[in-house]
C-alpha positions in Angstrom: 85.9 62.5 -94.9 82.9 62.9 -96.8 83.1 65.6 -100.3 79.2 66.9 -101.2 79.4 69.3 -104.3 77.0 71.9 -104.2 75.5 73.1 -107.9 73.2 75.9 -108.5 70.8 76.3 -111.3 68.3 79.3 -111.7 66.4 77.8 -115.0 65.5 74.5 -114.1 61.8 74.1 -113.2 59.9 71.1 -111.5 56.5 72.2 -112.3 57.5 71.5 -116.2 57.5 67.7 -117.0 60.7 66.4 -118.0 61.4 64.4 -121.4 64.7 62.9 -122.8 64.4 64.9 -126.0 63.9 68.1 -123.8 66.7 67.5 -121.8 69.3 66.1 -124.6 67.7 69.8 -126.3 69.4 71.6 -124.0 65.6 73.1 -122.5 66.5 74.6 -118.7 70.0 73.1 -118.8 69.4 69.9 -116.8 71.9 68.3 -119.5 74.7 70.2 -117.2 73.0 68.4 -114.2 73.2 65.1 -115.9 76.5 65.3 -117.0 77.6 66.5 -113.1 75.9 63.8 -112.0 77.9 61.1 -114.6 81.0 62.4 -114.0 80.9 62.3 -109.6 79.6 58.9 -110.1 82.5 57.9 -112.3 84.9 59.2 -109.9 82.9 58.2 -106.3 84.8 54.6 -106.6 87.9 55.8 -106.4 88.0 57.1 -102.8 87.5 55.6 -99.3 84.6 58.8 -99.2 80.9 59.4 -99.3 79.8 61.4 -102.3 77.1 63.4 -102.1 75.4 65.5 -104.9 73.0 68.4 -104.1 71.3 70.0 -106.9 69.8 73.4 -105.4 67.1 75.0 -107.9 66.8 78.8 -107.7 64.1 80.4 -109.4 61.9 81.9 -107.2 59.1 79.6 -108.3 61.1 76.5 -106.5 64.1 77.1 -104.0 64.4 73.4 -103.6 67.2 70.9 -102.4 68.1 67.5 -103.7 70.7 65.9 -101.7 71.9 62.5 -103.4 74.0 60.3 -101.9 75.6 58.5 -105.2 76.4 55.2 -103.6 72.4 55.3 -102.9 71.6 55.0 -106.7 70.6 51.9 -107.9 71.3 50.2 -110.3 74.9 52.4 -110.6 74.6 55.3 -113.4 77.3 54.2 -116.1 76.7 56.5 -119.3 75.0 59.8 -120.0 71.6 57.8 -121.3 71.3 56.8 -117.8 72.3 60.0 -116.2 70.0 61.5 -118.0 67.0 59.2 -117.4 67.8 59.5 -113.8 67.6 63.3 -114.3 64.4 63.1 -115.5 62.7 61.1 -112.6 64.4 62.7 -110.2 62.8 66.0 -111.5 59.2 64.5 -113.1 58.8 62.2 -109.4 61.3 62.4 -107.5 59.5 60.8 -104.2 59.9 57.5 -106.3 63.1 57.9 -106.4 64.0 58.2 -102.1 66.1 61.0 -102.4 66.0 63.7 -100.2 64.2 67.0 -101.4 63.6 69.9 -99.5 62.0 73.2 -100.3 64.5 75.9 -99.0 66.5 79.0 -99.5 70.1 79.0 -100.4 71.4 80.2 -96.9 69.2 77.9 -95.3 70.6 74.9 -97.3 74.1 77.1 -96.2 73.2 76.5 -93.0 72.4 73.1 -92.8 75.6 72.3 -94.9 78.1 74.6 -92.4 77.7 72.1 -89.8 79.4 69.5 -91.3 81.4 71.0 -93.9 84.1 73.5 -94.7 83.5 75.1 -98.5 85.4 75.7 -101.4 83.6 78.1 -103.7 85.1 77.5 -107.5 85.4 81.2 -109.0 87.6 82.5 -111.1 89.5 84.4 -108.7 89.8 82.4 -106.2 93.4 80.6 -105.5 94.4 77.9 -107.7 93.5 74.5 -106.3 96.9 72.5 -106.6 98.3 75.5 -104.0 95.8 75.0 -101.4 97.0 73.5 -98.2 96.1 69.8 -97.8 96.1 70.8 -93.9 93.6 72.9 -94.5 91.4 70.1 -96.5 91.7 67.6 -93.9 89.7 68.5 -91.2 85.9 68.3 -91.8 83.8 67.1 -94.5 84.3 69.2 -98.1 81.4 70.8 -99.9 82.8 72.7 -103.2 80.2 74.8 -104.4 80.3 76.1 -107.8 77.3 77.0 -110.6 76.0 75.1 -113.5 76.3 77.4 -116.2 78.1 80.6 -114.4 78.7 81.5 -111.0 76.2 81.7 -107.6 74.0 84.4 -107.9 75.0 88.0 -106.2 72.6 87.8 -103.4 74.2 83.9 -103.1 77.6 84.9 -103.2 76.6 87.6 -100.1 75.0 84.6 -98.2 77.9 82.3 -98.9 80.7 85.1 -97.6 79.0 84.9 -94.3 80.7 81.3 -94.3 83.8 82.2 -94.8 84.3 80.0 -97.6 87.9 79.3 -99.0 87.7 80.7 -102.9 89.4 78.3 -105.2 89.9 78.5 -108.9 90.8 75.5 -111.5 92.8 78.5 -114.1 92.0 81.3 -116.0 90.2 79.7 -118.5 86.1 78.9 -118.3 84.8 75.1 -118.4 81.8 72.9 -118.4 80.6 72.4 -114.8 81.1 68.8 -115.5 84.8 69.5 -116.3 85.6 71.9 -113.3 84.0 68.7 -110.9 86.3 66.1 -112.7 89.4 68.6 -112.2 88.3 68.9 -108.7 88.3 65.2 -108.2 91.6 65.2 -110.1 93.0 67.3 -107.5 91.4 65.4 -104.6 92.7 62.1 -105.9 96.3 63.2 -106.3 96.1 64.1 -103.2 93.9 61.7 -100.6 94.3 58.2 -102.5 
C-alpha cells in the first residue's frame, strides 16, 4: 500500500522566482507547501509504504503537477530550513531536481490518480476519520486530498465527486494543512503499524 496526498494551491506561481525571504514572508503561501512537505517526510519512516507528495498549482496561468516520491529526496529533508530550500528549487528549476512535473488540469491529474488510488477528500463535513472502516482502507493505494489554505475549488470539488471519493473530516475545528497531514498519519499509524 502506497498513501500519495494530494494538495492544492491557487496562489503559487512558477513564473515568479522563488527566494527564502519570500517564502519565510508568507508571498503565495509556499511556506504551507514546505511545512506539508516536512511533516510527510517526518512521518514517511514509520510505515512499510511509499509516500508520495503531489503539489497541484491552480491558477489558470500554471495547472501544473509535481509528484514527489519523498524516499527519492536526497539528502533526507530534516528541518523547515531544508524544506524550504527544497521548496524553492523545486519551484525556481525544478528539472534539476528529477521530479516529475506535468502541466495538467485537475481532473486530468484525477484521472491519472483514480487508477491506482481510492480518495479521501479532508472537508469539514465529511465523517470523522477514527470511524472510517479500516476494510475500506485496505484495498488500493490511498490518495487524501485536501487544500493548502482552504478547501478544493467548486469546479474541483464537482470534478472530484465524479470519483466517488469517501469525505473525511479530522473535527470541527480548522487546522494548518501541515496539521490535518500529521493527524492523518496519526490515524494511519494507529492503525497499519
Amino acid at each position: 500500500m502506497n498513501f500519495f496526498f494530494l494538495i492544492s494551491s491557487s496562489t503559487i506561481r512558477t513564473s515568479i522566482p522563488k527566494k527564502i525571504k519570500s517564502v519565510v514572508g508568507g508571498q503565495e503561501r509556499v511556506d504551507v507547501f514546505s511545512r506539508i512537505l516536512l511533516n510527510l517526510c517526518r512521518w514517511k519512516n514509520r510505515y512499510n509504504a511509499k509516500f508520495v507528495v503531489v503539489f497541484y498549482l491552480s491558477h489558470p496561468e500554471e495547472n501544473f503537477t509535481f509528484t514527489i516520491p519523498l524516499n527519492l529526496i536526497s539528502p533526507p529533508i530534516e528541518n523547515e530550513l531544508e524544506a524550504t530550500e527544497f521548496m524553492v528549487n523545486l519551484l525556481n528549476s525544478p528539472d534539476k531536481l528529477g521530479i516529475n512535473i506535468e502541466k495538467q488540469y485537475f481532473f486530468s491529474l484525477l484521472s491519472s490518480l483514480a487508477s491506482d488510488c481510492d480518495f479521501f477528500y479532508l472537508t469539514s463535513s465529511g465523517k470523522d476519520i477514527s470511524k472510517l472502516d479500516e476494510d475500506s482502507m485496505k484495498s488500493n493505494n490511498l490518495c487524501f486530498i485536501l487544500g493548502s489554505q482552504m478547501d478544493l475549488t467548486d469546479t474541483q470539488e464537482e470534478n472530484l465527486n465524479k470519483f466517488d471519493p469517501t469525505l473525511i473530516s479530522v473535527g470541527d475545528k480548522e487546522y494548518l494543512a501541515s496539521h490535518v497531514v500529521s493527524i492523518i498519519n496519526h490515524y494511519l499509524f494507529t492503525k497499519f503499524q
